[in-house]
Structure formats: structure tokens, C-alpha cells
N, C-alpha and C positions, 0 to 999 in steps of 0.2 A: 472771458468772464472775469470780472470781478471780485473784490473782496466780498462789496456787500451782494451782488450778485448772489456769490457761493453760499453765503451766510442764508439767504432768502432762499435757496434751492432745497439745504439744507432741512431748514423751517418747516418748507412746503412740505418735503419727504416725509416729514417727522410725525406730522401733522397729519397725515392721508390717513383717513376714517376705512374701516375697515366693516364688512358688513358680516353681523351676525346674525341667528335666529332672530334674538331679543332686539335689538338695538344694532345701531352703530360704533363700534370701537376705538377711540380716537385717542391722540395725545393732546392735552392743551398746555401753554407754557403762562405757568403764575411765578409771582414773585423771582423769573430767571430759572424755575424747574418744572420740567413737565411732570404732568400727573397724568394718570388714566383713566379715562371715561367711558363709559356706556350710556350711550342719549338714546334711551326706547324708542321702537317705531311706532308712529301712530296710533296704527292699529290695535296694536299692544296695550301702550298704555290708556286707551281710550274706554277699555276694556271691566267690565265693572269690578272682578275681583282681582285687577291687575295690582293694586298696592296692596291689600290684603298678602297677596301670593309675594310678591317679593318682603314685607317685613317675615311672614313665616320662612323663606325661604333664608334669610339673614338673621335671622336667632339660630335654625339648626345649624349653619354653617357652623356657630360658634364652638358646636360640642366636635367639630372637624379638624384634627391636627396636622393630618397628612401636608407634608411639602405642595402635592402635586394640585394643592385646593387651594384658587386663590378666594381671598375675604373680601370685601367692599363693604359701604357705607352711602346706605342710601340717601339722595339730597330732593329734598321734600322743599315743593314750594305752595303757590296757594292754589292751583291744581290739583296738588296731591305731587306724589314721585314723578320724576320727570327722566332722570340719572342715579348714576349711581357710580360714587369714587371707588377706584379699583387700587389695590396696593399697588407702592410703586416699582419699577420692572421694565426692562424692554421688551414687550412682549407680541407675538405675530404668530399667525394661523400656522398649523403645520401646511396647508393645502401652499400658502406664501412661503413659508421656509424651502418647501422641495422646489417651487418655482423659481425661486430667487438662486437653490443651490441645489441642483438635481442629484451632484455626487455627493449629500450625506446620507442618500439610501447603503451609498460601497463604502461606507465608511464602518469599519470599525465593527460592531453591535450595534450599529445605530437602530435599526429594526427590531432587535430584542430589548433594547435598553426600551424604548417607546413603547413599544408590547408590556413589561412588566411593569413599567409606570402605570398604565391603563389602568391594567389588572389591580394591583394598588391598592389606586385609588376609588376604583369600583368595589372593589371587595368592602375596602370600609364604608364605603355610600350605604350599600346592601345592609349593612351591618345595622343600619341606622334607619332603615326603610326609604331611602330617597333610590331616587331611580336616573341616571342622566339622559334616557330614552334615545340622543341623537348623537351618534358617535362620527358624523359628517368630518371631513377632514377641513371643514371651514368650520366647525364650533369644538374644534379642540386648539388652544393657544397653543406656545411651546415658545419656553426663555430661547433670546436671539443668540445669545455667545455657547451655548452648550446644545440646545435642542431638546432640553428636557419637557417631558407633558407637563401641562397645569389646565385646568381646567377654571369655572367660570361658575354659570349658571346651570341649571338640572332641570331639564323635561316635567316631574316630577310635580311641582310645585306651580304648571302653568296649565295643568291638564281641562281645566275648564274655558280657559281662553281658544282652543280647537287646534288638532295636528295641520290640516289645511291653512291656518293663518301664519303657524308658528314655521313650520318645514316647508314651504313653497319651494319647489325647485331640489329639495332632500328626501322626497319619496322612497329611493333606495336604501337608505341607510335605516328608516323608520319599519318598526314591524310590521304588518299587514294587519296584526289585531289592534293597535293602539290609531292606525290609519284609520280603521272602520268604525272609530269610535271608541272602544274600549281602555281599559286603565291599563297603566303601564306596572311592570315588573318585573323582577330578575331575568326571566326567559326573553323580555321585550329586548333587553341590555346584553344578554348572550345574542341575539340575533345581530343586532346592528353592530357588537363587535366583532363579530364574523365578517360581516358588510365592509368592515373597514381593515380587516388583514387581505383580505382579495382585493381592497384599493392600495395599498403599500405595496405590495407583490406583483401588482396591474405591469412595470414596465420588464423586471425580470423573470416571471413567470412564477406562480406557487410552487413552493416544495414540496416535493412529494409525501411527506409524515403530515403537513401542515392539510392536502386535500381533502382527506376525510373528514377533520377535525370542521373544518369548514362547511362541509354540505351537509354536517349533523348541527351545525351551532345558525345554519340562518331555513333549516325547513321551515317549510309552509304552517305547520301543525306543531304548536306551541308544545306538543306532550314528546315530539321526538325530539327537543332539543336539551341540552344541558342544562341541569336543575338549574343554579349560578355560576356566576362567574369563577367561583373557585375551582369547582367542577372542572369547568375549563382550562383553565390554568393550568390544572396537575392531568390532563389528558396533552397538554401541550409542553409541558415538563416531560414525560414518560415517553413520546415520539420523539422529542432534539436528546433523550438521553440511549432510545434505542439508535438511533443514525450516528452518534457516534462510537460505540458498539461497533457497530457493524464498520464502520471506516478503521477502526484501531483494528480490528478483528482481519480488514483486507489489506493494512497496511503489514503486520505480522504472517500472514501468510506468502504474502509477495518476500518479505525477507527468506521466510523458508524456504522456498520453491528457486530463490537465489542458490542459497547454500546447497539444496540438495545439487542443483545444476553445476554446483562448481563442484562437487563431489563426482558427479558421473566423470565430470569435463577431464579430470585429474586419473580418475580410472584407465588404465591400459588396456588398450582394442587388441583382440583377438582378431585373426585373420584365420578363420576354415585352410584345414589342409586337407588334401586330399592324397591318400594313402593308396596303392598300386598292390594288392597282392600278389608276390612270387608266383610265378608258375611253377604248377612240381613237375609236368611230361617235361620228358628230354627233347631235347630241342636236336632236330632230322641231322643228319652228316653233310646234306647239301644245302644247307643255312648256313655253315663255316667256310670262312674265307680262306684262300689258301695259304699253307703257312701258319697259321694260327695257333693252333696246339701246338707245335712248337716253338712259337715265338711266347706265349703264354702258359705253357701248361696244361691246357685245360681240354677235358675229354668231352667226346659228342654229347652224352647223357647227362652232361653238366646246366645247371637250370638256368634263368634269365637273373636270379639275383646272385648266382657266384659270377657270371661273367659282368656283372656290373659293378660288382665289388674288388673285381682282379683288377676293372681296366682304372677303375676307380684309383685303386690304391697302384697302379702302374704311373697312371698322371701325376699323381702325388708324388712317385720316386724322380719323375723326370723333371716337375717344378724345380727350380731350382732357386726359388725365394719360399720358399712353404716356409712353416713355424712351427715347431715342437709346440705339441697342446698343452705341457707344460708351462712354457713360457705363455702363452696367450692366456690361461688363467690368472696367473699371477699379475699381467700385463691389467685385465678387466678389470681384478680385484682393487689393485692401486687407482685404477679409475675410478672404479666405484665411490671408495672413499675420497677420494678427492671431490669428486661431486656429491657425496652426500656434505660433505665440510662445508663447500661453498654453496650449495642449497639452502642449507641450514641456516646461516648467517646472512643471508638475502631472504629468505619466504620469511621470518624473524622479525626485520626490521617491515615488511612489508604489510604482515599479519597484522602487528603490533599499531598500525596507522587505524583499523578497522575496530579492533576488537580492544576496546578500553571503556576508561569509565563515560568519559564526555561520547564520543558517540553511541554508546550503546543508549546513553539518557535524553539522546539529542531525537532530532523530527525522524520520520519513518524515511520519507520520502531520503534526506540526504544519507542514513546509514544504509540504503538502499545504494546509490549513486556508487555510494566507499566499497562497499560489498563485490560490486561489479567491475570498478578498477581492481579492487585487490586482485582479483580472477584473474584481467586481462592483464597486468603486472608476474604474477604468480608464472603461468600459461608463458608468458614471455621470456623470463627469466628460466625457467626449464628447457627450453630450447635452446638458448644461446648456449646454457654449460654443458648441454648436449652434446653441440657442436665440437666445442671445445675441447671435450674429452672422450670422444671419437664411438661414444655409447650410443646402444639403439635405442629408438624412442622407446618403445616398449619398454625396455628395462628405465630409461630415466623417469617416465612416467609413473610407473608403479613402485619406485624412491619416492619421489615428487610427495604421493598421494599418501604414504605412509609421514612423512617429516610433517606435514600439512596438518595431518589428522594428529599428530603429538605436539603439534605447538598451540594450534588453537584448543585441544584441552586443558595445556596449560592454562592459557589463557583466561578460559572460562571458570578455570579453577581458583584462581588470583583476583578476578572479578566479584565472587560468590562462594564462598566457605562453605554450604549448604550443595554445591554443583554435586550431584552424582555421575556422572562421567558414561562414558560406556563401559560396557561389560568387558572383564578382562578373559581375551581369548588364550587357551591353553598353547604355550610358545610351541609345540609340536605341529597343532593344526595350523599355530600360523605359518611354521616355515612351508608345511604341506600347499597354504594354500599361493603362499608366494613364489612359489616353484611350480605348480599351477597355471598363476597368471601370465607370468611371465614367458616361461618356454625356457628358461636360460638353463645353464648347469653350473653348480659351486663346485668347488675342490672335491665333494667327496661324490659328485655325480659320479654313475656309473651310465652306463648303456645298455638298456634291456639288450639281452642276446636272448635266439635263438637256436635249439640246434633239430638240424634237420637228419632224418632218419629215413636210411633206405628201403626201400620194400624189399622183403624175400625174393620176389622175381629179381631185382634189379641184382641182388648178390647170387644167387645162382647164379646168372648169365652173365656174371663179371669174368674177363680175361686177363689177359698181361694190364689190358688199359686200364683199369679198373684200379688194380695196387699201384698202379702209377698215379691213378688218380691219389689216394688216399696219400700217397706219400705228398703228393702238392698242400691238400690239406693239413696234414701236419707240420709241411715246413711253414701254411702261411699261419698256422695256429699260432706257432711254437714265434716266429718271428713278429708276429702283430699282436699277437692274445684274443683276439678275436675269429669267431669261426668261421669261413669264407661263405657262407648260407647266410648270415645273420645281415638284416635291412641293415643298407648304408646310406644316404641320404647324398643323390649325389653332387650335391651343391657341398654339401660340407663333407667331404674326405678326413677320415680320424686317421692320425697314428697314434698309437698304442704302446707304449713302453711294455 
């Protein structure tokens, strides 16, 4: 193709008449600039109070300021009206805009920007008694570079010329009362802009706030629709202001349900134990193996928890890597602190990515994303120094959960001057409950004892064995500090200074 070719293509494009109710809408080029036209249809202007209606309809225009109203200038020949100059403008049907450019429906607000132009412009029509009757997505214009409404000519002012000549082939967008005849009005203009948000919504489906508003704004029966359009407007304001409501309201609960989860996640699991109560009958003389009493001490009438506790503390003399319980306190305590140091200074730097000013002010969705690495960073980093420093989970966990819970109140507190924090727990119950949770012992634990007491029978019918017994007792009292009756756990063997 060609230069002048292109030019002549050009031309043709520019040129392509477009069809409206009234007329045809075209460009024509004068003087090197197009202008804009509307050449009525036949029908139309053949019509007896066709010029009458258009000079009425071109004086109210004048008292109309809105943007979204375009002016014209009607061009009267020896017929009468024939056209009519339209200001100047690149202007084309929205029904041609979405064909020409389907994705300005996903654009942006493009849907609500057109929506409150409408409204606008109708509210002030109403204001003024004019009605536009036909809200068809072929008789509403919209500027080509932005997409904004503008409107033309008004139903209103053509009412004696017939809905049958004027809406051929636009029956759906017209009221059923102004179809059968009757005069148009606010309710006629709430209907057919009803008619015309269910054609915009047509390829992605109505929104759910948007379906009522809808099946109330195009009923059958002129008395259940919305008084005017402003009406409508603020029923359609009040639904996009409840749905976002309810999205911020699910975006903030979803952070909660975060945080509390990282709050359990942090919490130290208990694992049930299961406790074995001593026997008190004496255990028969042909249940000991031979040799035993004296390679142990220990007499026929002796119960199942001294002889678990003999053989117990026998294993423990014969180890010969055991550890003074001394030393292995002192050895946890150095760990502990060590991993509370280096906890500290890593959940710190970790926290500090989540809990500040730009994400806390930033989308839901991403301070959501940050919420659940911090966890999975958090979670991660307690185990390695676990490792490390040769502590049980359990114990580093219920560190972990305690450092966690004093740095992010920091935090929130550095955020917001106003934070009231949590309630401060009396340092007694706390220690009570973190020796609790955990199961561990500090330096000043002790070991519940027991002491077990013999029945009268059993002392009556003591013999030689019997003071031999008690003397075993005493040496392992007086040697261990502990009473040879009292639970010993036999996974963990104590000595006793």
C-alpha cells in the first residue's frame, strides 16, 4: 500500500457513519478539519414535530453544563432541520469502543468511572425534567483516547415521534411503559440503566452487591423500582462500600489466624506420661534370684520400687561416664544462655523484616506472605541452635516462644505509643508456669520424695532381716539423700550429693 493509498484508508476509517436512534453519526472533513455530524433518519425527520423537538431540545441543552453533555447546532435548510453540528471530539459508541478494545472492561475502574459518569449526567438531566429514555450501549458516545461518557440527544424530547420508530432493534434497554405508549420518567431511566450495568457485566458475570440492585432497578412495575437515579446511585455506593468492608475485615482476620498460629506453632508440646504405681505387698521369696540379697542388700518384703531404685542407682555406680547432676546443671544453664543470646539476635533481626511501619501500612495480602516466612525463618532458626547447643526441643521451644512474645511487643510498642500490650503476669506464676511447660529442673529444683511406712504387721514379724533391712535404708539414705521407696525414673538415674 501506498502513501495515498494509506491516506485514503485513513479517510474512509474516519469517515464511517455510525448508526444512532436519531440519525447517523459521521465525520465529514472541511476546510482540512473534520467536524461532527448527525444526518437524521428519514423517518425522523419526516416527522411533523421533528424540528419543533429538536430546536426545544437545543435551547435546554444550553442551561446543561455537565462535561458528559455534548451541544450541537442545528443546520436548517429549506426542508426544515436536516443535521445537526456536533462539537468537536473523536467520538464513538461505547457498544464500538469494547469491540474495537474488549480489555477496557479489566482496565483500571473502567466500569465504575462509566457507571458515575452516567449517573452524573442523568442526575442533572432529571434535575431539569429531561429524561434520556434509551441507555443502549449504541446511543451512548464515549471520547476515544480516555473512554469517558458523553452523551448526545434525549428520548425526552422525541416522545411524539413513537418508541417503535425511534428504538428499532433496542426494545431491551426501553421500559415496557414508555414501549406501550406511555411518557417517559425517572423510573423509565432507572430501568434501562439497570438494562445497561447487566450489558457491561454480560462477559464477566454481575457482582454479587450489584444483583439485587439490579432486579429492583429494571422490574416489570414502575412502583418497585427506584424513585431516580440518585436513589440508585447511593444504593450502589452503600454495596461497593459494604464488600469492601467485608474484604479488609477478611484480609485482618486472615493476619490473625496467622499470628495466633504462629503462637501455638512456638508453644512447647507436652507428651502424656504415664506413671506405674509402686506395689506395697512384698514381693514372694521365690521371685529372687539366687544370690541377690546379698549381692544387693535387699530383703524378701522389699517392694518393686526399692528394688528399682537399688538396681537403678547400682547401674549408675558401675557407669563409668555418668555426670555429677551438678555438673549437668551448670553445663544446661551455659547452654541455655547461650541460646537465649543467639536467639535473640536472629528472631530480632527476623521479626524486625515483618513488624514495621511500611509493611504494617502496606496490602494485606503481602503482610500476610511476610507473616508466614517470618514463622517459617523463626521455626527454622530454633532448631538449628537447638542442635547446636545439644538442648531439648521442648526446652528451646518454650525459650523460642517466650523471646518472640518480648520482641514483637516491643515492636508494636515503637509502632504505636497508644499499644496497650499484654497483661503483666506475676513473675511467680510465670516461673510456676514455665516449669510446667516445660518438665525441666533449675538449680533449686528439688524431687518430690516420698516416704513409705510400714504397717504394724510388717514390724511385728520383723526378724534379724528386717534390722538389716533398715540398716540398708539408712546407708542408702545417709549416702544418696534420698529414700530408697521414693519414684526414681528409670531412664534418668539421680545422684544426690
Amino acid at each position: 500500500m501506498n502513501y495515498e493509498e494509506l491516506l485514503e484508508t485513513r479517510d474512509v476509517r474516519k469517515t464511517t457513519k455510525v448508526r444512532l436512534p436519531y440519525g447517523y453519526f459521521y465525520k465529514r472533513l472541511i476546510d482540512g478539519k473534520y467536524s461532527n455530524f448527525v444526518e437524521f433518519h428519514d423517518e425522523v425527520a419526516d416527522a411533523i414535530t421533528f424540528n419543533s423537538s429538536v430546536k426545544a431540545e437545543h435551547e435546554a441543552l444550553a442551561e446543561i453544563h455537565s462535561k458528559q453533555q455534548l451541544h450541537y447546532t442545528p443546520n436548517e435548510g429549506d426542508d426544515g432541520i436536516y443535521a445537526i453540528a456536533v462539537e468537536v471530539g473523536n467520538y464513538i459508541t461505547i457498544e464500538q469502543l469494547l469491540n474495537e478494545n474488549p480489555s477496557m472492561v479489566a482496565k483500571g475502574d473502567f466500569v465504575i468511572s462509566t457507571l458515575r459518569d452516567l449517573f452524573n449526567i442523568t442526575v442533572e438531566l432529571h434535575a431539569h425534567n429531561i429524561y434520556h429514555v434509551c441507555y443502549a450501549p449504541s446511543n451512548i458516545l464515549a471520547r476515544k483516547n480516555d473512554g469517558s461518557v458523553r452523551l448526545l440527544c434525549h428520548g425526552s424530547f422525541y416522545e411524539k415521534i413513537g418508541a417503535d420508530v425511534l428504538y428499532e432493534d433496542l426494545e431491551d434497554f426501553i421500559a415496557p411503559e414508555v414501549l406501550a405508549g406511555g411518557s417517559a420518567d425517572a423510573k423509565s431511566d432507572v430501568y434501562s440503566l439497570g438494562r445497561f450495568i447487566s450489558w457491561i457485566y454480560q462477559s464477566s458475570g454481575l457482582p454479587f452487591e450489584f444483583k439485587h440492585i439490579v432486579e429492583k432497578a429494571t422490574a416489570a412495575n414502575p412502583d418497585s423500582r427506584y424513585q431516580d437515579a440518585e436513589t440508585m446511585r447511593q444504593a450502589i455506593n452503600k454495596a461497593r462500600t459494604i464488600r469492601k468492608t467485608a474484604v479488609i475485615g477478611g484480609s485482618a482476620l486472615a493476619i490473625a489466624l496467622c499470628l495466633v498460629g504462629l503462637f501455638f506453632y512456638l508453644l512447647p508440646s507436652t507428651e502424656p506420661v504415664e506413671f506405674v504405681k509402686p506395689v506395697k505387698e512384698p514381693i514372694p521369696d521365690d521371685l529372687f534370684e539366687e544370690n541377690m540379697e546379698d549381692y544387693l542388700g535387699i530383703g524378701a518384703d522389699a517392694d518393686s520400687a526399692t528394688i528399682a531404685a537399688v538396681i537403678a542407682e547400682e547401674a549408675l555406680r558401675n557407669d563409668s561416664v555418668s555426670v555429677d547432676e551438678k555438673r549437668m546443671r551448670q553445663y544446661n544453664a551455659k547452654a541455655e544462655a547461650i541460646f537465649r543470646k543467639q536467639f535473640t539476635k536472629a528472631a530480632d533481626i527476623i521479626i524486625s523484616r515483618v513488624y514495621n511501619t511500611e509493611s504494617m501500612n502496606g496490602e494485606q495480602k503481602v503482610f500476610a506472605a511476610k507473616s508466614k516466612q517470618m514463622t517459617e525463618d523463626l521455626a527454622k532458626k530454633q532448631l538449628e541452635l537447638a542442635s547446636q547447643t545439644n538442648l531439648s526441643s521442648d526446652r528451646t521451644q518454650a525459650i523460642a516462644a517466650e523471646i518472640i512474645e518480648n520482641i514483637t511487643r516491643k515492636k508494636m510498642e515503637a509502632m504505636d505509643k497508644d499499644y496497650i500490650g499484654l497483661k503483666t503476669v506475676p513473675e511467680e506464676k510465670t516461673a510456676q508456669d514455665k516449669s510446667g511447660d516445660t518438665g525441666s529442673y533449675t538449680d533449686t529444683d528439688t524431687r518430690p520424695t516420698t516416704t513409705t511406712t510400714t504397717t504394724t504387721t510388717t514390724t511385728t514379724s520383723s526378724s534379724p532381716r528386717k534390722s538389716k533391712q533398715d540398716n540398708i535404708y539408712d546407708r542408702y539414705r545417709d549416702k544418696y539423700g534420698v529414700d530408697p521407696l521414693d519414684h526414681v525414673e528409670p531412664e534418668r538415674p539421680v545422684r544426690r550429693k
